[in-house]
C-alpha positions as CSV (number, residue, x, y, z in Angstrom):
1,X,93.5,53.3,82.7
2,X,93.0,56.6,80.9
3,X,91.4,59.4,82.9
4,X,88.3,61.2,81.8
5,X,88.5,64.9,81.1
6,X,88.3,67.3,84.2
7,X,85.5,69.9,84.6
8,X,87.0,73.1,85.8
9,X,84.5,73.0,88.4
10,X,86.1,69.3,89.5
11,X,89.9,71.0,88.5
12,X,88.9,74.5,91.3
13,X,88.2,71.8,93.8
14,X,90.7,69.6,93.8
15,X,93.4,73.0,93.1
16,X,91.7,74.0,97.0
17,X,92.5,70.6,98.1
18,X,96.4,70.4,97.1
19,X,96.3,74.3,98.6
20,X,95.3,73.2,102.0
21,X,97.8,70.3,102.3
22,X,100.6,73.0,101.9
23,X,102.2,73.7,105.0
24,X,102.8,77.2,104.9
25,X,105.3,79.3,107.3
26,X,105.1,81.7,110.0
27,X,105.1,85.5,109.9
28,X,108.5,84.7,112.3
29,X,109.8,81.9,109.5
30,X,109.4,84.4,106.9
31,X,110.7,86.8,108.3
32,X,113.9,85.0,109.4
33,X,114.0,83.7,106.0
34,X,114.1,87.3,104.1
35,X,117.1,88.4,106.6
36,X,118.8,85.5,105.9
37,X,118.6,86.5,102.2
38,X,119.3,89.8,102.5
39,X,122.6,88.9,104.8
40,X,124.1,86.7,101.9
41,X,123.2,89.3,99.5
42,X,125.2,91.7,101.2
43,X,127.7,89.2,101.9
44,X,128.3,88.2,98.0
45,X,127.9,91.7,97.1
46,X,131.0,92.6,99.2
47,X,132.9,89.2,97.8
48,X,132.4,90.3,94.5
49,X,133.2,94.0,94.9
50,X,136.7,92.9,96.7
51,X,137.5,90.4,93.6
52,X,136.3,92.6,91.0
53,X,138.9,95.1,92.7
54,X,141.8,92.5,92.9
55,X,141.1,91.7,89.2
56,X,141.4,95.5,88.0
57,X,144.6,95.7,90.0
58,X,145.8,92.4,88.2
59,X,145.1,93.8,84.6
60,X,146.5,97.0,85.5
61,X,149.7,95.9,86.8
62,X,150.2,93.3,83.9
63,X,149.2,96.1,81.2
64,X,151.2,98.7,83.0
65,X,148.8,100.8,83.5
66,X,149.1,100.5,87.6
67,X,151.8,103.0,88.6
């Protein structure tokens, strides 16, 4: 069965009905949420930094560049 066309008046209201189905979080969820990403940012930040250094020592003591 094909749909008639949607007034934008008809498409504001229904957008206002999806919005208040939404559950949306705390001010404590969100805010557990952001230190949680900002932990494993740090913590891939410092993973990266140690491999990136294992690797340089690697390509230096292959090339003979590392002592």
């Amino acid at each position: 069965m094909a749909k008639g066309k949607t007034t934008p008046f008809e498409f504001l209201q229904q957008v206002r009905q999806e919005g208040s189905k939404v559950t949306w979080p705390t001010r404590k969820e969100t805010m557990v949420t952001t230190g949680m990403v900002f932990v494993m940012v740090l913590l891939a930040s410092l993973f990266f930094l140690v491999v990136d250094q294992l690797l340089r020592l690697g390509v230096g003591a292959v090339l003979g560049l590392g002592g």
